[in-house]
C-alpha positions in Angstrom: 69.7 120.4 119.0 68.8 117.0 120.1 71.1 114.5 121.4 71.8 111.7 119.8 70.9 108.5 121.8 73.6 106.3 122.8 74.6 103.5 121.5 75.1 100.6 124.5 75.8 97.0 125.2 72.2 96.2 124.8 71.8 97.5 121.6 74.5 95.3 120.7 73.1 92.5 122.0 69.8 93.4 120.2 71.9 93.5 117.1 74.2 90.7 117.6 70.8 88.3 117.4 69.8 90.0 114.5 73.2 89.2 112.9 73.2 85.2 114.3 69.7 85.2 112.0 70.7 86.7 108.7 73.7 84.3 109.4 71.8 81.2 108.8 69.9 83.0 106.2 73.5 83.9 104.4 75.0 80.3 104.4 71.2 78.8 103.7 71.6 80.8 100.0 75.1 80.0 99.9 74.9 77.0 99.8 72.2 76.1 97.6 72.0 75.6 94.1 70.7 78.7 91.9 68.4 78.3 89.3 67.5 81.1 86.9 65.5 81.0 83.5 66.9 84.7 82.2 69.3 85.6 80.0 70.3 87.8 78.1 67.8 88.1 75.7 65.7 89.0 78.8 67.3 92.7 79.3 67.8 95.3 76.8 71.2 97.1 76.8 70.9 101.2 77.4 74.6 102.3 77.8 78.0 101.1 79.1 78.2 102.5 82.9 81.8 101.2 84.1 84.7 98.9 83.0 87.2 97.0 85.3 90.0 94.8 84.6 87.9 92.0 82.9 84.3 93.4 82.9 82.0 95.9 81.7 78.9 97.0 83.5 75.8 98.5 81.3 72.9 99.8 82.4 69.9 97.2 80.9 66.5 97.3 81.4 64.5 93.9 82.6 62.3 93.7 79.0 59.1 92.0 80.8 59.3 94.2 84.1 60.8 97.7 82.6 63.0 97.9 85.4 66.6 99.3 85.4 69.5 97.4 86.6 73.2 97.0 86.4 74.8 94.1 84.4 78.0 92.9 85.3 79.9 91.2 81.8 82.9 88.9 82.7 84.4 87.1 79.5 85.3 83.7 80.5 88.4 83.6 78.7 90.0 86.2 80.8 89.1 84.7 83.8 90.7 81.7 83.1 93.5 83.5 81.8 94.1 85.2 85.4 93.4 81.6 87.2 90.4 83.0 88.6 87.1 81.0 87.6 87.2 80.0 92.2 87.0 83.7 92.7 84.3 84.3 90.4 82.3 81.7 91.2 82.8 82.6 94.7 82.0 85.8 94.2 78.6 84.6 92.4 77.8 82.5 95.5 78.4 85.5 98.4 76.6 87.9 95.9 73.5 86.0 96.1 73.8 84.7 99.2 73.9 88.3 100.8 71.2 89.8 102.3 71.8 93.4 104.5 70.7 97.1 103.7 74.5 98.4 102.8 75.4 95.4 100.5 75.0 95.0 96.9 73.3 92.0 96.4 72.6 89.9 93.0 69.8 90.0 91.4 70.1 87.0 89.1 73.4 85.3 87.3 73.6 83.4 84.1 76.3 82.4 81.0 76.2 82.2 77.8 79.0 80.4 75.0 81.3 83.3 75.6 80.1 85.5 78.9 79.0 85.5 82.7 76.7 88.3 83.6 75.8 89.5 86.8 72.5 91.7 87.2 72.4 93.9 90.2 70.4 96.6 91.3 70.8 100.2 89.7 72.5 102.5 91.9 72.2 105.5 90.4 73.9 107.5 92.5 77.0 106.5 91.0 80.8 105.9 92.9 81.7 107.8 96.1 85.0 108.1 93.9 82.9 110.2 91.9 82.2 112.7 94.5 85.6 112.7 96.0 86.7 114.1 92.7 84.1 116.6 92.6 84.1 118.2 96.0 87.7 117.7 96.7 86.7 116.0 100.2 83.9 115.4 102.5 82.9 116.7 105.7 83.5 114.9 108.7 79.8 115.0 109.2 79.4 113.4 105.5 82.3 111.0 106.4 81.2 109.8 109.8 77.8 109.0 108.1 79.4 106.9 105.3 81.4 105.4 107.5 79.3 104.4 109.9 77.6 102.6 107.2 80.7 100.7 106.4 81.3 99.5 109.4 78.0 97.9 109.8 78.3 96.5 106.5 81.8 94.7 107.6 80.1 93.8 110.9 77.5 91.9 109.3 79.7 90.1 106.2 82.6 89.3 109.3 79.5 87.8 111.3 78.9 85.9 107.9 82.9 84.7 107.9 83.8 87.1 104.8 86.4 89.2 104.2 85.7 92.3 101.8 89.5 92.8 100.8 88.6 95.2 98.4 86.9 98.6 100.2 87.9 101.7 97.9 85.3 104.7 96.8 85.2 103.0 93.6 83.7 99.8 95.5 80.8 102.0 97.5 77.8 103.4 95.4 75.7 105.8 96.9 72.1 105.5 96.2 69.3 108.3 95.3 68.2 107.8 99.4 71.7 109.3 100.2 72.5 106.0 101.9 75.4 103.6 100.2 75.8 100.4 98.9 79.4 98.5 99.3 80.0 96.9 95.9 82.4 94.1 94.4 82.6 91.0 96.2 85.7 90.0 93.5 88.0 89.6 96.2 85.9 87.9 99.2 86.9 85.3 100.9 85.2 82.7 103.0 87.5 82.1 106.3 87.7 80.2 109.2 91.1 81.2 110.2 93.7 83.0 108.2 94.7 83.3 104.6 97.5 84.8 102.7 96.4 85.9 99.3 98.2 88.9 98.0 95.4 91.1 96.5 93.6 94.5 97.1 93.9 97.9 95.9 97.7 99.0 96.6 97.1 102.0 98.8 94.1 100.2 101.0 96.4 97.2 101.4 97.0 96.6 105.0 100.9 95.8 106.1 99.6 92.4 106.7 99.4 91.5 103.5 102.4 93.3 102.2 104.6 91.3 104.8 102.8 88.1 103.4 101.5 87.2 107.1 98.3 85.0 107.8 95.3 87.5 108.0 91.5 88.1 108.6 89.4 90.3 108.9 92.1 93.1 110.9 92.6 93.7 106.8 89.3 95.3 106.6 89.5 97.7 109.1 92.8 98.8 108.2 90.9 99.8 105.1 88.5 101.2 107.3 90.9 103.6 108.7 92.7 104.7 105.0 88.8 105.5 103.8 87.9 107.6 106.7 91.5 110.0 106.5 90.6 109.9 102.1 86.8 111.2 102.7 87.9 114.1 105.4 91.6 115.0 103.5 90.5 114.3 100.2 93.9 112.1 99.5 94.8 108.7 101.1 97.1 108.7 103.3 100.1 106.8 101.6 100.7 107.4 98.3 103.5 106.6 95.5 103.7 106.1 91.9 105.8 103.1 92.7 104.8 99.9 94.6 107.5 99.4 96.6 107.9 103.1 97.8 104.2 103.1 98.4 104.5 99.8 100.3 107.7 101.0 102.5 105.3 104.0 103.5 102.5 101.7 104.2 105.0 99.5 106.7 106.5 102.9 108.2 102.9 104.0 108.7 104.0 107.6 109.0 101.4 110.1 107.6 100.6 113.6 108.9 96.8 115.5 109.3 95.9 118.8 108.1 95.7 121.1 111.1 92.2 121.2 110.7 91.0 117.4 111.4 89.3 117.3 114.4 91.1 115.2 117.5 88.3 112.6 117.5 89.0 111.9 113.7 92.7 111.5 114.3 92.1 109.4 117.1 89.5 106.7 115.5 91.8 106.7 112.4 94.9 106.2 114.1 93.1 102.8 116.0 92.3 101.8 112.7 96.1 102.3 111.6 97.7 99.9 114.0 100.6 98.0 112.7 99.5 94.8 114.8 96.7 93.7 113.5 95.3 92.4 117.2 95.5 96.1 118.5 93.5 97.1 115.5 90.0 98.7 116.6 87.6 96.3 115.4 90.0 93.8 116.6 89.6 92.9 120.3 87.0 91.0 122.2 84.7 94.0 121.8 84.8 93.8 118.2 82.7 95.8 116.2 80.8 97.3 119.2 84.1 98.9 120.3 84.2 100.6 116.8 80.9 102.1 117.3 81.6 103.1 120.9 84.7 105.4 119.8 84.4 108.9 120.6 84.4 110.0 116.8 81.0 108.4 116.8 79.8 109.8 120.0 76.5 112.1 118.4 76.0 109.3 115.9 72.3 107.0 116.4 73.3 103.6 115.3 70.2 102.3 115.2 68.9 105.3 113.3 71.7 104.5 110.6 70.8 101.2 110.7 67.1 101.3 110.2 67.6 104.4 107.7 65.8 106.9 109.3 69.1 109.3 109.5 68.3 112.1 107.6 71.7 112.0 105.3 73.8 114.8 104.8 74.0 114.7 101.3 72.3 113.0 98.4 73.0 112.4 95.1 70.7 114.6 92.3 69.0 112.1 90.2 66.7 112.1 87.2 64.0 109.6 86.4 64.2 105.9 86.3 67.5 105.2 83.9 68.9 108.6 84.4 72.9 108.2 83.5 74.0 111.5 85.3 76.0 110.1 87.7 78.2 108.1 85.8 81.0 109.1 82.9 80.1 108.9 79.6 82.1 105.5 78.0 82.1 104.4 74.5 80.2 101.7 73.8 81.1 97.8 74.0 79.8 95.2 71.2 79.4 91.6 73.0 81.3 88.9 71.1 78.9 85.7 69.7 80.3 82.1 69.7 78.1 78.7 68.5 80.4 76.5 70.5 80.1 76.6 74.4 83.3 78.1 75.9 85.4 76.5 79.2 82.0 74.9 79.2 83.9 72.7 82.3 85.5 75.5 84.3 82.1 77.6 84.4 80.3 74.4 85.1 79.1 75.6 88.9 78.2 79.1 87.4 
């Protein structure tokens, strides 16, 4: 068996000037003004895929090109119902701007009187929260490859001055390569130094948050930490029906292995599961690097993750161009029609 090469300080280095040039690339997009001529009218609407709190995502296909991609409906109203036309716009913003091989990144944005839509690429792979319902759990070999993934994902959008906030199987597709896409940018921040925000998935929250402190990005790896122990025990590791019993386990941080989780798995998720955010792995001078340096990660390339030349452990079955498979079947959603322009001021930057 060959052995994997080892990732070292020069790599990093390598790396680290890769990341200070998509950088200026990132806030280059971010900060200019998108201009788009499609619409609606430009994609033809196959199926409904997902739904979320205020959206529904179909599958459409592009009706000049024939190409498949994912189309994100928000209705405006229920944005500005929940105060959140800065977040979505936001999220439009970092969507476009990003540009890195495990990131979901927009392929065009537009309104109309009553909607925002979001086109992305097609995943069709479907959720990892698909597959943790299907197998139960993952192998660590499965898990260690996702999250390696992950963390180079984070690396690249902390380098960029965004938090996630929001990593969850739900929020990583994996693609028909075997490789994954983190997803869902509703929750990113911009930061320069800490923010306060209450928001996340309840059992990915880190204690941070719960205790209403000033965070960053120690939030993120937290999450880190809660995916890798849900992909290798097939639960996360606090749990509750209730908020505030799930939050009191959260601040306890007292959760137990199965006896058959390897030492270096235990180890890497308990650095991710520091109370103190500044003892967090991913959280000291070495930052990122000292997350891939971990023992867990010891027969893992980095660069061969990276450049996507690992061949994966698993990957999804997928039909032809379109193929649905991967996703549950939903019932079908019939777009509302308005002549007069809706919160035609709020939306104005969208």
């Amino acid at each position: 068996m060959e052995i994997p090469r080892r990732y070292t300080k020069a790599d990093q280095l390598e790396h680290l000037n890769y990341l200070n040039k998509v950088k200026l690339e990132f806030y280059k997009k971010f900060n200019a003004v998108s201009n788009t001529k499609k619409g609606s009218k430009d994609f033809d609407q196959i199926t409904v895929i997902g739904t979320g709190a205020y959206a529904v995502v179909y599958l459409v296909r592009d009706t000049a090109t024939l190409s498949y991609y994912a189309m994100k409906v928000v209705e405006k109203k229920m944005v500005v119902d929940k105060n959140h036309v800065k977040n979505l716009i936001l999220e439009k913003k970092i969507t476009e701007a990003i540009n890195f091989p495990f990131l979901l990144s927009l392929h065009c944005a537009f309104k109309d009187n009553v909607y925002l839509y979001f086109v992305l690429p097609y995943i069709s792979g479907g959720e990892m929260f698909h597959y943790l319902q299907k197998f139960g759990k993952f192998s660590e070999e499965l898990s260690k490859f996702y999250a390696s993934q992950i963390v180079l994902a984070l690396e690249y959008l902390h380098h960029c001055q965004v938090i996630h906030r929001d990593i969850k199987p739900e929020n990583i597709l994996i693609d028909s390569t075997g490789y994954l896409k983190l997803c869902d940018f509703g929750f990113c921040k911009v930061v320069t130094k800490k923010t306060w925000s209450l928001c996340g998935t309840p059992e990915y929250i880190a204690p941070e948050i719960i205790n209403s402190m000033g965070y960053s990005f120690s939030v993120d790896w937290w999450a880190v930490g809660i995916l890798i122990y849900e992909m290798v025990v097939g639960n996360p590791p606090f749990f509750s029906t209730d908020p505030k019993t799930l939050y009191d386990k959260v601040l306890s941080c007292h959760y137990k292995f199965p006896d058959n989780v390897r030492a270096e798995c235990r180890s890497i998720v308990k650095a991710f599961l520091q109370l103190e955010p500044s003892k967090r792995l991913g959280m000291t001078k070495d930052g990122a690097f000292q997350v891939k340096s971990h023992e867990w990660f010891n027969d893992l390339d980095w660069v061969s993750v990276f450049n996507m030349r690992m061949e994966p452990p698993f990957k999804p079955q997928c039909g032809q161009m379109g193929d649905t498979g991967n996703f549950p079947d939903l019932n079908s959603v019939i777009l509302r029609k308005s002549s007069k322009c809706l919160y035609k001021e709020e939306f104005e930057e969208f």
